[in-house]
Backbone as a printed PyTorch tensor [residue, N CA C, xyz], in Angstrom:
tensor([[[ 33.8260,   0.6380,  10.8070],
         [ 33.8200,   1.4170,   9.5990],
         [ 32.5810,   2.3050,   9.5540]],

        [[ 33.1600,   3.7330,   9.7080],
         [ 31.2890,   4.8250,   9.3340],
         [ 30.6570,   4.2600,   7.9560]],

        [[ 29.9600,   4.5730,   8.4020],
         [ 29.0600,   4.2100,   6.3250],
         [ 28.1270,   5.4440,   6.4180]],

        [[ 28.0390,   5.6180,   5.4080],
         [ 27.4530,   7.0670,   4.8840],
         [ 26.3320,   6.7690,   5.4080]],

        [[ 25.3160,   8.2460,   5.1680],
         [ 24.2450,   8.5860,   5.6550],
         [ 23.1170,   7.5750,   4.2750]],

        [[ 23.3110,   7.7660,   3.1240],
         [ 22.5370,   7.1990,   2.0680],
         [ 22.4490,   5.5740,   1.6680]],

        [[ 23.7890,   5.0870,   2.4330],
         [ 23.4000,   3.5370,   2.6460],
         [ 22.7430,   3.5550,   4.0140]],

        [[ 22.1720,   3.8870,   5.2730],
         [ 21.1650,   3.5070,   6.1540],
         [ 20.2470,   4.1170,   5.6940]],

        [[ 19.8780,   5.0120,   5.2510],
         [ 18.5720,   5.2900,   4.7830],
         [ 18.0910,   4.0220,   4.4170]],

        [[ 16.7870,   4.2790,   4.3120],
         [ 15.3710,   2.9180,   3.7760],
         [ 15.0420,   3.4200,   2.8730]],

        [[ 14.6100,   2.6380,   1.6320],
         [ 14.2560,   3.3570,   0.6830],
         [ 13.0490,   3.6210,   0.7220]],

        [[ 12.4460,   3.1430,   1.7340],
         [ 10.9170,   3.0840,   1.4240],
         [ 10.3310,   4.3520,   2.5350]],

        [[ 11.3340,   5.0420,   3.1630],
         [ 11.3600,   6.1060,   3.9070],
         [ 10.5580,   7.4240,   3.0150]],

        [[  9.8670,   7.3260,   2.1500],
         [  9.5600,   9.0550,   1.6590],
         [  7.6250,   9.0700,   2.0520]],

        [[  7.4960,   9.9430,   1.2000],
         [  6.0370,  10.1910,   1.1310],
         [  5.3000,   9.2250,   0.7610]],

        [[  5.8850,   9.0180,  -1.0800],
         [  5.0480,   8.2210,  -1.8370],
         [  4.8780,   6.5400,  -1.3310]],

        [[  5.9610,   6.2480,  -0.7140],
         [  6.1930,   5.2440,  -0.3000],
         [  4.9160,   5.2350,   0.7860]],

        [[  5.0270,   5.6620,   1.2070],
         [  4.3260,   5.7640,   2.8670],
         [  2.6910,   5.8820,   2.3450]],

        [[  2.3920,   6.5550,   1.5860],
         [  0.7630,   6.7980,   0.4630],
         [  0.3380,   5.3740,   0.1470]],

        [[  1.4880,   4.6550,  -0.1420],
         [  1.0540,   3.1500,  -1.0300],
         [  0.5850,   2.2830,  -0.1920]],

        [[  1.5860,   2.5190,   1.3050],
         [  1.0110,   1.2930,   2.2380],
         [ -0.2750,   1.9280,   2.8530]],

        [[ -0.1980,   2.8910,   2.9430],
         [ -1.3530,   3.1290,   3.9590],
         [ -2.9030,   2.7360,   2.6290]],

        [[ -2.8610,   2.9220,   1.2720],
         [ -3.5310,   2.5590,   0.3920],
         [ -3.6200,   0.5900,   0.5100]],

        [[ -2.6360,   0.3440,   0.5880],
         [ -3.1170,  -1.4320,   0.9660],
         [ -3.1260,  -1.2300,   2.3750]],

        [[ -3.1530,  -1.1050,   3.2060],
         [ -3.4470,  -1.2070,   4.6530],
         [ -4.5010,  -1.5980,   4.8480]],

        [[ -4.8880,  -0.0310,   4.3010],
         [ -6.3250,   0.6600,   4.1800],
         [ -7.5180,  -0.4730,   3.8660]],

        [[ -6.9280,  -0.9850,   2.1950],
         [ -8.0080,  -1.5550,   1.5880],
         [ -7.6970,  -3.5410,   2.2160]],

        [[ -6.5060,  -4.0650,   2.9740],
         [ -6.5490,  -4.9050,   3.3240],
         [ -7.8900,  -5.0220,   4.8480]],

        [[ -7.7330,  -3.8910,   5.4980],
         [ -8.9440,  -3.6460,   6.8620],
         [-10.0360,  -3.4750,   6.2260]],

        [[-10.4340,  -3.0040,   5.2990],
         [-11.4810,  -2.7540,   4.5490],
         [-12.0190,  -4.3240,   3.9390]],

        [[-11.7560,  -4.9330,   3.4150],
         [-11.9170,  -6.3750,   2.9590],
         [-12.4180,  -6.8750,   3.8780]],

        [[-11.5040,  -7.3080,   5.1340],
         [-11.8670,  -8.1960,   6.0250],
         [-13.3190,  -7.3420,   7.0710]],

        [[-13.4940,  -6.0370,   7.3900],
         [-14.3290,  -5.6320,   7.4510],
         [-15.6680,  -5.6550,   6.6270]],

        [[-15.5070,  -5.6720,   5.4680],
         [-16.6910,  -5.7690,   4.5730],
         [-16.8500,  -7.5100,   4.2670]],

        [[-16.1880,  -8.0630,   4.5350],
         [-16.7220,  -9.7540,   4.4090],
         [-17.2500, -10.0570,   5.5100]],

        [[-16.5770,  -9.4390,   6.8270],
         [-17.6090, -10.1430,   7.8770],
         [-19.1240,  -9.6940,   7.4530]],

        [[-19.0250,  -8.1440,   7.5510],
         [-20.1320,  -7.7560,   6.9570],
         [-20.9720,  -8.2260,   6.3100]],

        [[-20.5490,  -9.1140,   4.8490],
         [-21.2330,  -9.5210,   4.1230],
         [-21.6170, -10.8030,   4.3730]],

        [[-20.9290, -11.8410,   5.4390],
         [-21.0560, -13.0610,   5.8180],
         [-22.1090, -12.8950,   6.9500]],

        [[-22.3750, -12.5740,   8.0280],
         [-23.1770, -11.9720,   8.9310],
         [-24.1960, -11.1810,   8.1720]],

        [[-24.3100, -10.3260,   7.2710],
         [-25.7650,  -9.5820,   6.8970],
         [-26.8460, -10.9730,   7.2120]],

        [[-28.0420, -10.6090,   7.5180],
         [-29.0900, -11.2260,   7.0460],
         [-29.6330, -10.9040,   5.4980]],

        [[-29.8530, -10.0970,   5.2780],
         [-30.1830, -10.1220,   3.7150],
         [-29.2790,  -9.2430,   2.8080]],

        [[-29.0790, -10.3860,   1.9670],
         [-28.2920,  -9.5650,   0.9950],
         [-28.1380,  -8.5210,   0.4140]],

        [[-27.2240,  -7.9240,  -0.1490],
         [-26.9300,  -6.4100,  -0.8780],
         [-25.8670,  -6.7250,  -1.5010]],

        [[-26.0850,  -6.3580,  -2.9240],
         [-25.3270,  -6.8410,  -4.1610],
         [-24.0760,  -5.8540,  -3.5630]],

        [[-24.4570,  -4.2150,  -3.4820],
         [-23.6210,  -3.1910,  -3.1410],
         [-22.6000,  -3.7650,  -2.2640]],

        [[-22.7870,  -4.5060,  -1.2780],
         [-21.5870,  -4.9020,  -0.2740],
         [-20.3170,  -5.7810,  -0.8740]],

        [[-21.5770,  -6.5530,  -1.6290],
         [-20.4730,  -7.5690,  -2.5470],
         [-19.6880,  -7.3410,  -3.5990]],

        [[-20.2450,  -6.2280,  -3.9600],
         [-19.1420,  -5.7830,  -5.0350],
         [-17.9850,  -4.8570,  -4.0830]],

        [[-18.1310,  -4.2380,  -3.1140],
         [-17.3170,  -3.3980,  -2.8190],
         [-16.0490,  -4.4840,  -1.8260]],

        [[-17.2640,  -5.2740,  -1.2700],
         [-15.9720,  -6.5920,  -0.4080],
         [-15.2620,  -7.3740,  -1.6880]],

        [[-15.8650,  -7.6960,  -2.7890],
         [-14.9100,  -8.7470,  -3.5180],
         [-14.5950,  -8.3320,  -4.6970]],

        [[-14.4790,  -6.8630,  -5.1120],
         [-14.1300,  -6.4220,  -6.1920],
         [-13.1180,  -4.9600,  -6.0040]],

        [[-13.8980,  -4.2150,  -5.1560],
         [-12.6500,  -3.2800,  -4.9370],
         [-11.7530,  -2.8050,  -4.0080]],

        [[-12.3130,  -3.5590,  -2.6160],
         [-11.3670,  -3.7600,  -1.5390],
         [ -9.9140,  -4.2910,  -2.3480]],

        [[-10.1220,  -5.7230,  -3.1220],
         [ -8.7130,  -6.1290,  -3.0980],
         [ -8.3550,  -5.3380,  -4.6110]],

        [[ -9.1800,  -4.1560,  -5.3660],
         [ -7.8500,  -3.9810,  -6.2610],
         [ -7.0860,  -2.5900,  -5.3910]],

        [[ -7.6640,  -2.1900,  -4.1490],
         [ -7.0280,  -1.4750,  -3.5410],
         [ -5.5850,  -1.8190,  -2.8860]],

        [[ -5.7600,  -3.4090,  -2.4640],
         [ -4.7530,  -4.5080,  -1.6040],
         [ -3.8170,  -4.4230,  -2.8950]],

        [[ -4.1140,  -4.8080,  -4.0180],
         [ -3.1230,  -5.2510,  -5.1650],
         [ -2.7700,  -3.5870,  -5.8400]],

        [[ -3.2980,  -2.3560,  -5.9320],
         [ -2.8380,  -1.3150,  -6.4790],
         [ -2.2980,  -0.5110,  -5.1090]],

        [[ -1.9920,  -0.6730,  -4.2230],
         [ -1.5260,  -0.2230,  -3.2250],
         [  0.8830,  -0.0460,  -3.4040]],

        [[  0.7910,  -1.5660,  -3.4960],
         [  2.1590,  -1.5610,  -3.7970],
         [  2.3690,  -0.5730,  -5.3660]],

        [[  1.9980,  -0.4410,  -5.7060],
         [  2.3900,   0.5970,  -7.0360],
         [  3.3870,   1.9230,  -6.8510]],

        [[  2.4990,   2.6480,  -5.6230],
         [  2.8670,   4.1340,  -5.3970],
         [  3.9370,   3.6980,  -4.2770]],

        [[  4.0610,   2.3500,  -3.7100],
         [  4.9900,   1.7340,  -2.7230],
         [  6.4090,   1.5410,  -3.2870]],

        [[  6.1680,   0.8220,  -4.4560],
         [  7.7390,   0.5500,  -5.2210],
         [  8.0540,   1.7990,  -6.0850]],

        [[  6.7370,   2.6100,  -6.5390],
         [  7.6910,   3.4820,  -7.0560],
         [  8.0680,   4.8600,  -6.1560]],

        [[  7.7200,   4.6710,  -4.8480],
         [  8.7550,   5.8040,  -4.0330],
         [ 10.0770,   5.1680,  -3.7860]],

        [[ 10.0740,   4.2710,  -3.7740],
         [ 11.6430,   3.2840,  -3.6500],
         [ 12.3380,   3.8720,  -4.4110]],

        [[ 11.8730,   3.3420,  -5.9780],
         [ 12.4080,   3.7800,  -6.9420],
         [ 12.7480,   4.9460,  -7.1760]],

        [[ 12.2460,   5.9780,  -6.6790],
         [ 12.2590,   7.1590,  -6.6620],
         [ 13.4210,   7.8720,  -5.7630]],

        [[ 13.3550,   7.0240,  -4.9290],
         [ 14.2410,   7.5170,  -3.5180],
         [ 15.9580,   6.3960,  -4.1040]],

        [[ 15.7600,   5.7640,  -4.4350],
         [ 16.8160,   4.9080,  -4.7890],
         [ 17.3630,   5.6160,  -6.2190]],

        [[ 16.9300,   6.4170,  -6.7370],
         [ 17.4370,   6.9870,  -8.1340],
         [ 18.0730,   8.5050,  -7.6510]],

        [[ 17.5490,   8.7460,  -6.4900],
         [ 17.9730,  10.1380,  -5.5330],
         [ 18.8480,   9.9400,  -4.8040]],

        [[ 19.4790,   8.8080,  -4.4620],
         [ 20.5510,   8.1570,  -3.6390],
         [ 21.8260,   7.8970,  -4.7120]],

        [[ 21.2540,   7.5680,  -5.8190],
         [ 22.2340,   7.5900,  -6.7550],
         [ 22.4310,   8.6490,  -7.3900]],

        [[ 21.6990,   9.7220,  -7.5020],
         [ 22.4590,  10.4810,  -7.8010],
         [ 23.2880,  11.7500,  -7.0790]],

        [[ 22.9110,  11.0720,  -5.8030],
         [ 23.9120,  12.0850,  -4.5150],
         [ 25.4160,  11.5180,  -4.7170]],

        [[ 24.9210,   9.8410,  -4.8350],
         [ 26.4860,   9.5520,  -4.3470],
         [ 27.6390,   9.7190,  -5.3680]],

        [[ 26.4680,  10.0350,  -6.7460],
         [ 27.6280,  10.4010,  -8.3050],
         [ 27.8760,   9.3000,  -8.6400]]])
């Protein structure tokens, strides 16, 4: 049986989609980079610690945002091709 072109599509195939992961990617390599960092420093720096345990992960956790809503976006554009 063919199946249309808009059921194989991915929804997560667009731009915005693609912005969100590379935004948690980003800030998941960033974390684990800045903790070794901060575990290995010899002397402390408040600056590291806030940036390893405060905004690395709201990057990890605000990342999926612009992720589900290209879905959403692309899944509301699929519906309204197919009518």
């Amino acid at each position: 049986m063919p199946q249309n072109r808009a059921s194989q599509q991915s929804l997560f195939r667009n731009t915005i989609s693609t912005i969100g992961l590379v935004i948690a990617v980003g800030g998941f390599f960033s974390f684990f980079l800045l903790m070794v960092l901060d575990l290995m420093a010899t002397h402390s720096n408040p600056y590291v610690g806030i940036l390893t345990w405060m905004v690395a992960p709201a990057f990890i956790f605000l990342g999926p945002v612009p992720l589900g809503a290209g879905a959403w976006l692309a899944r509301r554009k699929m519906q309204r091709e197919t009518g």
